[in-house]
C-alpha positions in Angstrom: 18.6 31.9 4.4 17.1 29.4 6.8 17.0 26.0 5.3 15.2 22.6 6.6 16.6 19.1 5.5 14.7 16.2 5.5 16.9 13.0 6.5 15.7 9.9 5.1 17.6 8.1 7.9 15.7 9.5 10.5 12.2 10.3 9.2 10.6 7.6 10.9 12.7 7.1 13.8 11.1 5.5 16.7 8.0 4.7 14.3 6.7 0.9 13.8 4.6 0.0 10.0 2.9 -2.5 8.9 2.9 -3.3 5.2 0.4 -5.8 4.0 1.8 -7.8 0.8 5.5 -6.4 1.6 7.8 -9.4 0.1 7.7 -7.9 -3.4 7.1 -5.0 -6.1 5.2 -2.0 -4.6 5.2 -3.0 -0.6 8.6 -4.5 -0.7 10.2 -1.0 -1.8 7.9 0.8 0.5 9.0 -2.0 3.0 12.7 -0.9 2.1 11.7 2.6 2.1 10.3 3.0 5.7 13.4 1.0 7.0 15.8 3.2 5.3 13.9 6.0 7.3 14.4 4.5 10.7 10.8 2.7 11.0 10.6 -0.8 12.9 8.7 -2.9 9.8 6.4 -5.7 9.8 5.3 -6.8 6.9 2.8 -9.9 5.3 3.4 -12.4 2.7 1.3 -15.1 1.3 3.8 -17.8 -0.3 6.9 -15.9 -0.8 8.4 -17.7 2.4 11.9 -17.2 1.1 12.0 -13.7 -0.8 10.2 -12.6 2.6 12.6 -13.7 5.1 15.8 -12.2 2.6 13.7 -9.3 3.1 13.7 -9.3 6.2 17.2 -10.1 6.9 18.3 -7.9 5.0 16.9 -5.3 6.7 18.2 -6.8 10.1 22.0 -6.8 8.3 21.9 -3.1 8.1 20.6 -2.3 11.2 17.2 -2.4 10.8 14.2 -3.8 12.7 11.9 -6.2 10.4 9.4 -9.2 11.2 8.1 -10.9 7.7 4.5 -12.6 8.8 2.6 -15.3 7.0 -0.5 -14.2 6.5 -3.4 -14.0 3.5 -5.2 -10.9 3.6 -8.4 -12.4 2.9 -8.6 -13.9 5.9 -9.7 -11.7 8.3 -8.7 -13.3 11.6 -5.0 -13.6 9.9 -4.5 -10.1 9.5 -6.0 -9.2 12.5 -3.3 -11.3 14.2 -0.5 -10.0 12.4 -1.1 -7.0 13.6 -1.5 -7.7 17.2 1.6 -9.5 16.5 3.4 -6.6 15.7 2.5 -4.6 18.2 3.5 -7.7 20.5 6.8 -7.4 19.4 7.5 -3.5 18.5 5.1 -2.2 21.1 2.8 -0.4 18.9 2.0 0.6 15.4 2.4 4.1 13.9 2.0 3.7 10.1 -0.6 1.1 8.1 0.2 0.1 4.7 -2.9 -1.6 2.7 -0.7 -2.8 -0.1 -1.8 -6.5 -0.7 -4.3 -6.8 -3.9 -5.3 -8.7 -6.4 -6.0 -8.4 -10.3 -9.0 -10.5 -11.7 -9.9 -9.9 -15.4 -12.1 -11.5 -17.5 -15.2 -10.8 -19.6 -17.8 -9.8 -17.9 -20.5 -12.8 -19.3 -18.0 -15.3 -18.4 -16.0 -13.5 -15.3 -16.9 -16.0 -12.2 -18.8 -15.2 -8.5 -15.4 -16.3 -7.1 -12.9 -14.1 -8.4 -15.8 -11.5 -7.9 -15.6 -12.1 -4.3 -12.3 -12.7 -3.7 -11.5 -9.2 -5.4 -13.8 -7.5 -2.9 -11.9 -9.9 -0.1 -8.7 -8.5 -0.7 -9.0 -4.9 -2.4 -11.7 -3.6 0.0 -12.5 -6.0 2.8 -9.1 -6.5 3.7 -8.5 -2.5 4.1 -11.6 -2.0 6.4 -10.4 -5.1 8.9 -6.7 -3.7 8.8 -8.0 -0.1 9.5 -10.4 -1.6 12.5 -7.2 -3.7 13.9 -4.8 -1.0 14.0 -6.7 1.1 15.9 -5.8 0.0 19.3 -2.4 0.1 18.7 -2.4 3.2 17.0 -2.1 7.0 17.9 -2.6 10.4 17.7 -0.2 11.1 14.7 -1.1 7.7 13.0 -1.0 7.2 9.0 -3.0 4.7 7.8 -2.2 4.6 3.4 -3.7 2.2 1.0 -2.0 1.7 -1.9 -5.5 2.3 -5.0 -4.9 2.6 -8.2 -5.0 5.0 -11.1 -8.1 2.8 -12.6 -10.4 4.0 -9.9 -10.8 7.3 -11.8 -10.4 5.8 -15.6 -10.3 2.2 -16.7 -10.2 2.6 -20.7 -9.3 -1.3 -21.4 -12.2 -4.2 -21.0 -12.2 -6.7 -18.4 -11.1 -5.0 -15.4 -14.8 -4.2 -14.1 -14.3 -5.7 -11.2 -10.9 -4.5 -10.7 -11.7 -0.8 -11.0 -14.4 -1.2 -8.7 -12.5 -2.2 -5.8 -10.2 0.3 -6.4 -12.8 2.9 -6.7 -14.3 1.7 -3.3 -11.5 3.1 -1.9 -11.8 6.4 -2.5 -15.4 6.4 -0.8 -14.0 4.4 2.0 -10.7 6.7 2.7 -13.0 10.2 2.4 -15.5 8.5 4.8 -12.9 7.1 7.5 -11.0 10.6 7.1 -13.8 11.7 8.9 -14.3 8.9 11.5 -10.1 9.2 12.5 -9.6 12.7 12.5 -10.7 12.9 16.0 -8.4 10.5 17.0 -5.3 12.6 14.9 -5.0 10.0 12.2 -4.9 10.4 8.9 -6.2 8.2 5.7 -5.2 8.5 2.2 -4.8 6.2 -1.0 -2.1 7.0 -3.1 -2.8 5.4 -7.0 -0.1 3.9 -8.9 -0.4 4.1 -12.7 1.6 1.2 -14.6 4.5 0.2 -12.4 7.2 -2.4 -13.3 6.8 -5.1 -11.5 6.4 -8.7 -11.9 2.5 -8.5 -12.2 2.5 -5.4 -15.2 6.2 -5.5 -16.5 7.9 -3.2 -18.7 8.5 -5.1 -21.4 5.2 -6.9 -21.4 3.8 -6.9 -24.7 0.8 -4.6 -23.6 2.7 -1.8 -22.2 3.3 -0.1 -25.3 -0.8 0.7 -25.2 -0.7 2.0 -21.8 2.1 3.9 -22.3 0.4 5.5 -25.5 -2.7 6.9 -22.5 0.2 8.6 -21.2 2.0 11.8 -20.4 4.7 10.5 -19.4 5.3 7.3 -21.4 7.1 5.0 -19.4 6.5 2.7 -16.3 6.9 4.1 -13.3 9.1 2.0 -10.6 7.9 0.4 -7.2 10.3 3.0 -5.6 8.8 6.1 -7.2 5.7 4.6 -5.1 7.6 4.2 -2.0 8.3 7.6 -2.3 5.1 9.5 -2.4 4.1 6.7 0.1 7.2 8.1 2.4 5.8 11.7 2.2 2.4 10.8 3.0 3.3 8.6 6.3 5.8 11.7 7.3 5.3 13.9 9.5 5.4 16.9 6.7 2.1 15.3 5.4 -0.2 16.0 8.8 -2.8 18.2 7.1 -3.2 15.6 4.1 -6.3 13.4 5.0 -9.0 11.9 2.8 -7.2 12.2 -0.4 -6.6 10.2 -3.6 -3.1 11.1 -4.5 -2.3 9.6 -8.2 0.9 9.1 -9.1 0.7 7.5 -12.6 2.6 9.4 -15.3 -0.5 11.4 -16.3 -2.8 8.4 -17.1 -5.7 9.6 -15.8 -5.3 13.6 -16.7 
């Protein structure tokens, strides 16, 4: 019997990534994750100067290519230059990673215009201006992944409104542009974490035990179980995968 084995070592061999919001949780295993594979990484951080450069150099230590930027992805003229950046230095960009978000909540009577905006600024704005940089670095056999959350198809706590909106914008966005890259052989997806232990929704956080009760599976899930389906969709293997919304949250939305 024929078998075929996929080697995490080589995967993305020869492929460059950008990872917005890499230096911790969620992007900075999918950071790890793409490196392990073979991938030149860039990735952005906001204020995490020192956790991003130990990133970074520890990637480097084990043979890696890496490149940690300062950048805030609200800023749309920041991003935009990270990216050109990266292709500067790496010579072009395979694989986008729209990881950096934010998580406003408040009651909606007192929930302010600013963190409103600033919600949309990161969660949605930010993906559209990375999608438009990329473009002329990227091609045919590009992966562009946001990383959406499982509260764009069910948000059963109160005041996360705004929250679950950006997140949901995401899935009209992706099945739109799937449509606008195809011609150019690109792909767009969002994979949706459920609860995942990092520092921003911990484990042990007194409110877990609620979300684990919405549950199939009643645990968090870890930034590398992310990584992972992240992995499969920037793969080759994953070609005919376009447009989708691919949860992977322990069953909180089934």
């Amino acid at each position: 019997m024929n078998t075929t084995t996929i080697t995490t070592a080589t995967t993305f061999a020869n492929k460059v990534a950008f990872v917005t919001g890499g230096a911790r949780g969620i992007g900075a295993a999918v950071v790890r994750r793409l490196a392990e594979g073979g991938a030149a990484v860039a990735f952005t951080y906001q204020s995490s100067s020192a956790v991003a450069e130990a990133l970074a150099d520890s990637i480097k230590a084990a043979g890696g290519r890496a490149l940690a930027i300062k950048a805030d992805a609200a800023d749309a003229a920041a991003v935009t230059a990270a990216i050109a950046q990266t292709a500067a230095e790496f010579g072009k960009v395979d694989i986008l990673v729209n990881n950096a978000g934010v998580l406003r909540m408040g009651d909606v009577a007192e929930f302010s215009l600013k963190d409103f905006d600033d919600t949309v600024a990161v969660n949605i704005r930010a993906v559209f201006v990375a999608v438009q940089a990329v473009l002329p670095f990227m091609d045919k056999g590009g992966r562009i992944i946001n990383i959406g959350s499982t509260n764009a198809v069910r948000m059963p706590f109160a005041g996360a409104a705004a929250y679950a909106m950006s997140k949901s914008a995401l899935l009209g966005l992706v099945q739109g542009l799937s449509r606008d890259l195809a011609p150019r052989g690109i792909t767009i997806n969002n994979v949706g974490p459920g609860p995942v232990n990092t520092d921003m929704n911990p484990q042990d956080s007194d409110f877990a035990a609620v979300m684990h009760g919405l549950m199939a599976i009643p645990r968090h899930g870890t930034p590398e179980e992310v990584a992972g389906m992240v992995a499969y969709v920037a793969s080759p293997e994953a070609g005919f995968v376009t447009g989708a919304n691919l949860l992977i949250d322990g069953g909180f939305a089934s």
